[in-house]
C-alpha positions in Angstrom: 4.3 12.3 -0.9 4.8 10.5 2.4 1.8 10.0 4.3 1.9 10.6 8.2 0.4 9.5 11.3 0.5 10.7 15.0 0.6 8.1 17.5 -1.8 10.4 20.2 -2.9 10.5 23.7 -5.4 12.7 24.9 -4.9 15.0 28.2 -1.5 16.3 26.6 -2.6 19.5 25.7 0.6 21.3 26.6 2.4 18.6 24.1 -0.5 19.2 21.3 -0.4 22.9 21.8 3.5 22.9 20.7 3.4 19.9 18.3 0.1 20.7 16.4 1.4 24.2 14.9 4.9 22.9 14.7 3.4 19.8 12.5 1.1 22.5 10.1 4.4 25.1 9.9 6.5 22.2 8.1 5.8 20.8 4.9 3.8 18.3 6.3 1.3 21.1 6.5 -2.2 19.7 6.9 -1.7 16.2 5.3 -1.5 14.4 8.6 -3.9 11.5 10.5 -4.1 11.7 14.5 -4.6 8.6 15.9 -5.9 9.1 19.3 -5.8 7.0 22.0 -9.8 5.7 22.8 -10.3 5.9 26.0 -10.3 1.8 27.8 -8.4 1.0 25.2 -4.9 -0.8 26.6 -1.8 1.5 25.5 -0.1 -1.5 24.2 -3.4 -1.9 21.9 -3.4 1.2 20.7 0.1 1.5 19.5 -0.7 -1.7 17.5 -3.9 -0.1 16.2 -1.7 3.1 15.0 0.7 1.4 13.5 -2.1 -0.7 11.3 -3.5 2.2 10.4 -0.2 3.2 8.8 0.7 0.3 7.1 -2.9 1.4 5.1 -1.0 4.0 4.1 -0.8 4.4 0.2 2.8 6.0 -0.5 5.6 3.4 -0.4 7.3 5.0 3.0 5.0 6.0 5.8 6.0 8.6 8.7 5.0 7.3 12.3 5.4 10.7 14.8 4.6 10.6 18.7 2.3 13.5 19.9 5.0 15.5 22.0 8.0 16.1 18.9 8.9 19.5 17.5 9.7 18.9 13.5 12.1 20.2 10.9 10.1 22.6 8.6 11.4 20.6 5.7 10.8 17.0 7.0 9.1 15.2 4.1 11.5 16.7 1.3 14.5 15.4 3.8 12.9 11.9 4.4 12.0 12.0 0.4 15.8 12.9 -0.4 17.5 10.5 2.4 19.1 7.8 -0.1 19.3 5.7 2.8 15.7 4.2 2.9 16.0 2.8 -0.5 19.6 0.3 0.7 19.1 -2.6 0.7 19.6 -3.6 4.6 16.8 -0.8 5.6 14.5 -2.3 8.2 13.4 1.3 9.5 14.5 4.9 9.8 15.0 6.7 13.3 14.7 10.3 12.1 15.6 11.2 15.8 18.7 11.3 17.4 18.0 9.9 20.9 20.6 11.8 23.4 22.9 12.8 20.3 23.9 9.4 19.9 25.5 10.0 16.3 27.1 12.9 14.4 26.8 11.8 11.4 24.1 9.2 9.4 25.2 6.1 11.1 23.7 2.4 11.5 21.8 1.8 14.8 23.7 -0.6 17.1 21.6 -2.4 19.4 22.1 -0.6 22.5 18.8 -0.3 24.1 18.5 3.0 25.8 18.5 4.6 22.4 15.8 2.6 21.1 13.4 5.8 21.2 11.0 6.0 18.6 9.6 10.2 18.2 9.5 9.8 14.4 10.5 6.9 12.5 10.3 5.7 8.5 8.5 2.5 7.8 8.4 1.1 4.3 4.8 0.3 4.3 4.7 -3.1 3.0 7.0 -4.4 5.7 5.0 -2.5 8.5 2.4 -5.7 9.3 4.9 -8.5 9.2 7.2 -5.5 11.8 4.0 -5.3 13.8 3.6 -9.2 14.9 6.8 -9.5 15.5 7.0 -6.3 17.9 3.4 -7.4 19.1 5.1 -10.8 20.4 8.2 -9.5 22.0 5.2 -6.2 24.0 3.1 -9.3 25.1 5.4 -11.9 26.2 5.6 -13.1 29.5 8.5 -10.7 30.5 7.5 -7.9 27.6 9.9 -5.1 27.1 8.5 -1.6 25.7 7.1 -1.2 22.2 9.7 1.4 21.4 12.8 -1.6 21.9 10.2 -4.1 20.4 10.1 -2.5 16.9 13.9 -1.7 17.0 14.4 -5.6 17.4 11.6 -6.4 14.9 13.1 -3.6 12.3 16.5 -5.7 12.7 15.0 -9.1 12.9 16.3 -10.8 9.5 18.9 -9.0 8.9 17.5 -5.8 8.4 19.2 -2.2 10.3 18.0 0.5 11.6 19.1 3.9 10.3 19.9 6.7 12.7 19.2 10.3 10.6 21.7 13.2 11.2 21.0 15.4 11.6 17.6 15.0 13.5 14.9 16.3 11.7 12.2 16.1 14.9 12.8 17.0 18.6 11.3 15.2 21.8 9.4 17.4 23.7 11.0 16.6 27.9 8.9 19.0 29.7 6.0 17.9 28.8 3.7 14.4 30.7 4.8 10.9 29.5 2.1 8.8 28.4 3.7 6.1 31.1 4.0 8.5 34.3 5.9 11.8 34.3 8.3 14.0 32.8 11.8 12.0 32.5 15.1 14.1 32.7 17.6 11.9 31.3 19.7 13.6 28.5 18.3 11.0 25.6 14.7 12.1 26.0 16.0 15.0 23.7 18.0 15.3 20.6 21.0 17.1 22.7 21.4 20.1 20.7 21.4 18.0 17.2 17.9 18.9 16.1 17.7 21.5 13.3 14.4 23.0 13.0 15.2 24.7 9.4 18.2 22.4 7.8 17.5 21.4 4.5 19.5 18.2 2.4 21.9 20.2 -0.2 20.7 18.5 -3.6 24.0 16.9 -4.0 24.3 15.1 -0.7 25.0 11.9 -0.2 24.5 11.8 3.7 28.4 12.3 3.9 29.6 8.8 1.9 32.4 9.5 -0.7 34.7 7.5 -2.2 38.4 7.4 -2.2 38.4 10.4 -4.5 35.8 12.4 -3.2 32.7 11.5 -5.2 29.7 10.6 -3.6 28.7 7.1 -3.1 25.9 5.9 -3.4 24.5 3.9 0.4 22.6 1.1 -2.0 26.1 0.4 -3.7 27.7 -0.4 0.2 
């Protein structure tokens, strides 16, 4: 089982009164950790502390989620089936589809207004050396946000990012951004690629097959 943590903010109610009960209906169910935001605490702080307290977590792939997402009733099983976290060049898993920006399971590519982070897949033993590095590039002396700084720590080394398709949580736009208000720009939400009840077929290979058909296997690539 995955273990799961909500990166939280408090005075979000309309976020936690969608997200809570959309969280519990999946098979997350109950088996979550909120991580609230204390109040004094610097926002930058307590992302760091949230992402410490996953990197605790005792199953070898932990499940970061922001406060304000909508999931896919079958989440866990479809992170637990997703081949792709086990390859070799995984740095991290985007299990949201900023703006539709694939359709299909595709390597992320660097460009910076996708770098969204709703739900992403850490392997757990690589989360503290992903936090300092993301931690230096938030508190340099021209920081950029923590969302781009652990896309660039994920790929730091030569590790990717992998973009899930289809996405298995959706961002919440209506609802009060924890750094001002609501944004309308068409990647604050999955555009339309967000399926709240798709499930992996047991055979699926996230769409690789060879020349004959047969599906490959992403830690053979």
């Amino acid at each position: 089982m995955i273990d799961v943590v909500v990166f939280a903010s408090p005075g979000r109610d309309d976020a936690h009164a969608r997200c809570w009960p959309s969280i519990r209906a999946s098979d997350i169910g109950e088996r979550f950790t909120v991580s609230m935001h204390p109040e004094g605490m610097d926002k930058n702080e307590h992302w760091r502390k949230t992402h410490e307290l996953a990197a605790e977590a005792s199953s070898e792939f932990v499940l970061v989620l922001e406060d304000d997402v909508l999931v896919n009733r079958h989440i866990l099983e479809n992170i637990e089936s997703w081949r792709w976290k086990h390859n070799k060049d995984f740095g991290a898993g985007w299990i949201y589809n900023a703006g539709g920006y694939s359709s299909k399971d595709t390597w992320y590519r660097g460009v910076r207004p996708w770098a969204m982070t709703p739900g992403v897949v850490y392997r757990t033993a690589d989360l503290p050396r992903l936090i300092e590095l993301a931690w230096k590039e938030m508190t340099k002396a021209s920081p950029i946000p923590w969302d781009c700084a652990i896309a660039s720590a994920a790929e730091h080394g030569g590790k990717r990012i992998r973009v899930h398709f289809p996405s298995l949580v959706e961002h919440m736009n209506d609802v009060k951004r924890v750094l001002g208000n609501p944004s309308m720009s068409p990647l604050r939400t999955s555009r339309g690629t967000f399926k709240v009840n798709w499930r992996r077929p047991s055979d699926d290979s996230n769409g690789l097959v060879d020349r004959f058909g047969r599906p490959v296997n992403p830690n053979q690539r």
